[in-house]
SERO-4910 file (N, C-alpha, C, O; in steps of 0.05 Angstrom, whole numbers):
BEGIN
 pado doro    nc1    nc2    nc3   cac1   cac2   cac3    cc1    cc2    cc3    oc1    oc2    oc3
  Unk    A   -439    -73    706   -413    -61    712   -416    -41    735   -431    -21    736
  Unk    A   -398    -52    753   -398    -28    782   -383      6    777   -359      8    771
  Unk    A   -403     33    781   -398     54    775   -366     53    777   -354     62    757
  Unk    A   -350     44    798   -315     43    807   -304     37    780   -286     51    771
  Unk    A   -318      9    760   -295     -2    737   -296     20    713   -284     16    692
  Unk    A   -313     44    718   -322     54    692   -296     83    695   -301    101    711
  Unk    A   -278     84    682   -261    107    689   -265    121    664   -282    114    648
  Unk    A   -244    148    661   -240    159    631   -230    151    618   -229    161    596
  Unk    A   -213    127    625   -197    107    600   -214     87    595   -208     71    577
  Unk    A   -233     85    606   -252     58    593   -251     59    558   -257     77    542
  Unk    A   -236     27    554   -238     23    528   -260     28    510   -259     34    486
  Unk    A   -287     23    532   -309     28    511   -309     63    497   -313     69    473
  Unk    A   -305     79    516   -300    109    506   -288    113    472   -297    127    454
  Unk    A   -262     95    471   -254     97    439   -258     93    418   -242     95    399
  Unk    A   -290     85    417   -306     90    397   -322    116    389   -330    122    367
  Unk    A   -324    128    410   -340    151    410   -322    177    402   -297    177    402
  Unk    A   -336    197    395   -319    233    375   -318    243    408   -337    242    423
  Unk    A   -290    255    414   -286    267    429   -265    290    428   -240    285    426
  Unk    A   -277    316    430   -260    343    423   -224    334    445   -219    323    466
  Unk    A   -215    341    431   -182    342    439   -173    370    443   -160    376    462
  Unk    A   -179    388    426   -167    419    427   -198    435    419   -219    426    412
  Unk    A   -189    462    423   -204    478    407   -194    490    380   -170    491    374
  Unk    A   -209    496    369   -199    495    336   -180    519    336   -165    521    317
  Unk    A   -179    538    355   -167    564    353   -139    560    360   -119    573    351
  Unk    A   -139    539    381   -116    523    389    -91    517    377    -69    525    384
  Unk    A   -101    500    353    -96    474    328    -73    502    313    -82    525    311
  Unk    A    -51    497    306    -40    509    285    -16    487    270    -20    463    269
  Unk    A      3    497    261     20    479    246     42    469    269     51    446    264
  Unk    A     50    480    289     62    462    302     45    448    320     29    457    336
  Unk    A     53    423    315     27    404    338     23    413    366     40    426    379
  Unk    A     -6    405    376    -10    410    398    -12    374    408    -21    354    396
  Unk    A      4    380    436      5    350    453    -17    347    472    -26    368    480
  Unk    A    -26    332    479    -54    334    497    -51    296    507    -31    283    503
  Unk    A    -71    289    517    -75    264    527   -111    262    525   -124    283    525
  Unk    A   -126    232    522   -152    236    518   -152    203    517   -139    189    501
  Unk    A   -174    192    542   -177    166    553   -158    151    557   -160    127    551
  Unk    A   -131    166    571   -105    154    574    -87    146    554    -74    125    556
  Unk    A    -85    164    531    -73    163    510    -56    187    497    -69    207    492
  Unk    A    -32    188    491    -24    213    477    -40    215    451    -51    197    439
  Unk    A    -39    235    448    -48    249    412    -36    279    412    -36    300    425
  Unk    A    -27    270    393    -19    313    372    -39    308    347    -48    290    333
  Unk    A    -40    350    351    -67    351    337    -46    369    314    -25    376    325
  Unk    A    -49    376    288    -37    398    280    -55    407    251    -67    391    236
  Unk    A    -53    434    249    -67    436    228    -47    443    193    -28    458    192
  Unk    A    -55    434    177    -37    430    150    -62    440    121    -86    434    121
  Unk    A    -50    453    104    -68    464     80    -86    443     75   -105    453     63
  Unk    A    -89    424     77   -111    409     69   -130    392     88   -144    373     82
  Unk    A   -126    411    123   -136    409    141   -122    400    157    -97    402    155
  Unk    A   -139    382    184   -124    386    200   -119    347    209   -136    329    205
  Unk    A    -90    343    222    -82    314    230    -85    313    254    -81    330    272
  Unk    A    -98    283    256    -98    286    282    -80    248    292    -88    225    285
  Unk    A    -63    253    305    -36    226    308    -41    217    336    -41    233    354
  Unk    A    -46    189    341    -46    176    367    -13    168    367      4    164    350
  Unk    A    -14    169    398     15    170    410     27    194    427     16    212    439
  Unk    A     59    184    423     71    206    437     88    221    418    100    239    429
  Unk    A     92    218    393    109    235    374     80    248    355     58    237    349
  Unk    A     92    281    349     84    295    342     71    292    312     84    275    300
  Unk    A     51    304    297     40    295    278     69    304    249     75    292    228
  Unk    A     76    322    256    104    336    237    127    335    254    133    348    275
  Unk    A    145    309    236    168    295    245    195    309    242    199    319    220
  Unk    A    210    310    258    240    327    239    251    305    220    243    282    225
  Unk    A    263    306    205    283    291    190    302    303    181    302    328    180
  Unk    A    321    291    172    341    294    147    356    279    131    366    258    139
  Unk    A    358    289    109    360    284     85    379    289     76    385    312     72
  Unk    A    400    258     69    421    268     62    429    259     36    427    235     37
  Unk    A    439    269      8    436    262    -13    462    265    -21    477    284    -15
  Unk    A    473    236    -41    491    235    -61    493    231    -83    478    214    -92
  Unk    A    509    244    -99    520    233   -131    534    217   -134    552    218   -117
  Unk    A    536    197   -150    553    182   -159    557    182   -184    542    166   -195
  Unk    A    575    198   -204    577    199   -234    575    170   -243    577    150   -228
  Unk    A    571    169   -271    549    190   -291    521    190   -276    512    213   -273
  Unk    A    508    168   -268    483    170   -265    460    156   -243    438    146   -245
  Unk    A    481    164   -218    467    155   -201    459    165   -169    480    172   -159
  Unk    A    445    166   -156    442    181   -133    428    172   -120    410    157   -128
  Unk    A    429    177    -93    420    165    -70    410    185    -48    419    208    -44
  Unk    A    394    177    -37    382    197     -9    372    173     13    357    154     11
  Unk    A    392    189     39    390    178     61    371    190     70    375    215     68
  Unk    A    337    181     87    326    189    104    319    182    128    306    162    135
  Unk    A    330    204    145    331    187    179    306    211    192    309    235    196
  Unk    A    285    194    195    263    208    214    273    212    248    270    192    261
  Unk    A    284    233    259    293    235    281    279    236    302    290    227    323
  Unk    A    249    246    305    229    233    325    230    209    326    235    200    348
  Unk    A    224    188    301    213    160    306    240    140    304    243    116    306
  Unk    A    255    158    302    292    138    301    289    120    286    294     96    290
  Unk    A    279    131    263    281    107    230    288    119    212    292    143    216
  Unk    A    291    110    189    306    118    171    300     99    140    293     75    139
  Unk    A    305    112    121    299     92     95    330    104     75    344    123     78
  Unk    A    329     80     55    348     88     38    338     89      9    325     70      0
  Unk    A    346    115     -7    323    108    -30    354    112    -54    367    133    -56
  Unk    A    359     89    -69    371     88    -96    363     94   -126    341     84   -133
  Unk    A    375    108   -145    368    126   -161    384    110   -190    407    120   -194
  Unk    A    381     99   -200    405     93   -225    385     98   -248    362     89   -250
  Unk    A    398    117   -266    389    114   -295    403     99   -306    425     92   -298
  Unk    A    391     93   -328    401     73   -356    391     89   -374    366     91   -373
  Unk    A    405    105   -394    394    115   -422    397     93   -447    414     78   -457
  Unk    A    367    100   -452    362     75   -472    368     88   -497    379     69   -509
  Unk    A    368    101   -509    366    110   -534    382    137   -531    394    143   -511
  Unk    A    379    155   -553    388    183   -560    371    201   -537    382    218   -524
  Unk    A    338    194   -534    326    210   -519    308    203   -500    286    210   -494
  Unk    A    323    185   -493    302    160   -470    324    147   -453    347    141   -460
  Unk    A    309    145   -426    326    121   -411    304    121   -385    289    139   -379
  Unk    A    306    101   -377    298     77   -362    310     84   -334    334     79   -331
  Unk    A    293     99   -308    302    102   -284    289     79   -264    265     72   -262
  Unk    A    314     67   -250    315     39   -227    311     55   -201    327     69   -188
  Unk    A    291     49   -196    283     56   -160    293     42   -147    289     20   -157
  Unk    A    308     39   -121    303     21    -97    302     40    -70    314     61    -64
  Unk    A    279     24    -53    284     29    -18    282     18     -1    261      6     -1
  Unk    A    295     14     16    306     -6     37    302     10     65    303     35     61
  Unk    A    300      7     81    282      3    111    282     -9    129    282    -33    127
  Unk    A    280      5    156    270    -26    173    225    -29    167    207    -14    163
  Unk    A    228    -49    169    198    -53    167    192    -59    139    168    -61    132
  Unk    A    215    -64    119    199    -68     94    202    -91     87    199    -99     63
  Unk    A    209   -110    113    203   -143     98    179   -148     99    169   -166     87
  Unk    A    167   -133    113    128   -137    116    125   -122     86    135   -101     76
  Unk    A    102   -148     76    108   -141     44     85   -124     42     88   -113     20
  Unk    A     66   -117     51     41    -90     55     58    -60     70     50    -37     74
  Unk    A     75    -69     74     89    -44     89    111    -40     62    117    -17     55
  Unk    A    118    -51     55    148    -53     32    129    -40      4    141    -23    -10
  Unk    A    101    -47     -3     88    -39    -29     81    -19    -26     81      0    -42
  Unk    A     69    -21      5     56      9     12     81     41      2     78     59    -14
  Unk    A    100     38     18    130     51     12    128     56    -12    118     76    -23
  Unk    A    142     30    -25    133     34    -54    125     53    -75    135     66    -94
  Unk    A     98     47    -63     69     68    -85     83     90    -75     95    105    -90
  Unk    A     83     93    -45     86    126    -47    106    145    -51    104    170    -54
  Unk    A    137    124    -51    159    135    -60    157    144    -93    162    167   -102
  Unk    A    150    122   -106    141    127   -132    120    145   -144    118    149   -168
  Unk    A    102    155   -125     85    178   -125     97    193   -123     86    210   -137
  Unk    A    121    204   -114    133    228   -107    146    233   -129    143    254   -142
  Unk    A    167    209   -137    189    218   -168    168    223   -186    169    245   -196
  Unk    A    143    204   -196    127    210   -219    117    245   -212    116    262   -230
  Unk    A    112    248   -189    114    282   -187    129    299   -197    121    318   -211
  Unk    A    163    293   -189    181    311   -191    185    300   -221    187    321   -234
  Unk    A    187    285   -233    191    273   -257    168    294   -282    176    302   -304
  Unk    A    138    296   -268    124    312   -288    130    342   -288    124    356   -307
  Unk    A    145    354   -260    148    379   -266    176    382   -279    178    402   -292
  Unk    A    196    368   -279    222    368   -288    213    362   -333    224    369   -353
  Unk    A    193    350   -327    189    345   -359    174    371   -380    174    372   -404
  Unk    A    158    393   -354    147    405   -363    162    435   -352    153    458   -354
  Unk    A    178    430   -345    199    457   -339    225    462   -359    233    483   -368
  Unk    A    234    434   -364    256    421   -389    250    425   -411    268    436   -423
  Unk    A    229    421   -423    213    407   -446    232    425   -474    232    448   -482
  Unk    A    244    405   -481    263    430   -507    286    440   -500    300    445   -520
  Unk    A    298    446   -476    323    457   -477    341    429   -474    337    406   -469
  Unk    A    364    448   -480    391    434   -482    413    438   -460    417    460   -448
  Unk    A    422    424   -458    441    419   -433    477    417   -442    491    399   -433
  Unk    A    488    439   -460    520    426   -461    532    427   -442    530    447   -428
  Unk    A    549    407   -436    566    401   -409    589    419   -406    602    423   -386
  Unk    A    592    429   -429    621    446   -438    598    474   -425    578    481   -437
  Unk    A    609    485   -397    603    500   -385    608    532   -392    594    551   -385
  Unk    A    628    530   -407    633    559   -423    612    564   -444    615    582   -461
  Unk    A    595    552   -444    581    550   -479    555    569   -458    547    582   -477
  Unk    A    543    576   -442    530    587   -429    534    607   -408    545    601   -387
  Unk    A    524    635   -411    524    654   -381    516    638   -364    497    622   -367
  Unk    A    537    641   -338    510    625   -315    510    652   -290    521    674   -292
  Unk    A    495    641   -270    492    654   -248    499    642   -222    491    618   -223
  Unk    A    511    647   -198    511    639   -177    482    617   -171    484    600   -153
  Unk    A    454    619   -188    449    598   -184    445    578   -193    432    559   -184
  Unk    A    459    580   -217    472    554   -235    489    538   -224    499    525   -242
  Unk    A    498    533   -201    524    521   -187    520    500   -182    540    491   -170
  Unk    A    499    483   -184    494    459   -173    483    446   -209    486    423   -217
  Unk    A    477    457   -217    474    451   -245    501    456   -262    501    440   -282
  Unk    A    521    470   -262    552    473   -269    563    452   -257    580    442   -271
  Unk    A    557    441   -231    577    425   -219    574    399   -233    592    387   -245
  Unk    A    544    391   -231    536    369   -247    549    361   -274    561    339   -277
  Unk    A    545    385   -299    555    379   -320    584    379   -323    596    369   -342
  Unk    A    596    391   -301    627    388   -300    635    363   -293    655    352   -304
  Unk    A    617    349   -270    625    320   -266    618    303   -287    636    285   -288
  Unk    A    603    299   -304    595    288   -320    609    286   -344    611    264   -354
  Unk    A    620    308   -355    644    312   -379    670    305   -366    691    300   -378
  Unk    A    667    305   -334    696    290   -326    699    267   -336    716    260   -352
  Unk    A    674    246   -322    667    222   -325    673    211   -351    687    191   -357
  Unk    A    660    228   -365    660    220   -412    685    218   -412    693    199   -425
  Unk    A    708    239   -397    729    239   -405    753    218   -402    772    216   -417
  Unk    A    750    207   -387    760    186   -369    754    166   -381    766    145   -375
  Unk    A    732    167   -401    728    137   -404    744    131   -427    745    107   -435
***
């Protein structure tokens, strides 16, 4: 190979460890850099530090937009606004018994007809509720919930928990 074909983007280079920042550098909002003709953000996070090939940053903006649907169902829109995607994640309970019921996941996507990309999702959406699911079970555990809102003092930050049980005894009522 003639010294001319050997540049700093030579493919062979991207096998090799090559510093991108200095560590003093690195904090939680990404740092942008370039390295053998390539974007990368570097950023550092409590359980160290990311490091993302490309041109979008390692911490994405999003938002999250969430609905109710009485009695028992809810939904959250998520639109990643760096990468202009978005997922839809569906929520329905079914109560099985007096003190049990049966929660229906779904999420929908672009990219999740690829069925390694659709399971992958998956696991990790369902990693997250089995999360919020064990702290909700071990924060709950024993209390009672009457929907009849007068039956409890509340506080200004009971209002999203008042609203709930008010929709919900709407719902019973109606039926």
């Amino acid at each position: 190979m003639a010294a001319e074909e050997f540049t700093n983007a030579h493919p062979a280079l991207a096998q090799f460890w090559h510093p991108v920042a200095m560590s003093a550098e690195v904090g939680r909002v990404p740092v942008a850099g370039r390295l053998g003709g390539q974007g990368w953000a570097v950023a550092r996070f409590d359980d160290g530090i990311a490091v993302r090939d490309g041109t979008r940053p390692a911490v994405q903006r999003r938002r999250m937009t969430y609905q109710y649907q009485a009695p028992l169902t809810a939904t959250l829109l998520l639109e990643y606004l760096d990468a202009d995607g978005w997922q839809f994640l569906t929520f329905t309970v079914a109560p099985e018994d007096e003190r049990t019921c049966r929660v229906y996941q779904t999420v929908t996507g672009p990219g999740l007809a690829d069925p390694e990309q659709a399971e992958s999702t998956a696991k990790y959406e369902m990693s997250i509720f089995e999360e919020d699911l064990d702290l909700q079970r071990r924060a709950l555990s024993g209390l009672e919930f009457p929907l009849d809102v007068t039956a409890e003092l509340h506080t200004r930050a009971d209002r999203v928990s008042v609203e709930f049980r008010r929709v919900l005894a709407a719902a019973l009522v109606q039926r």
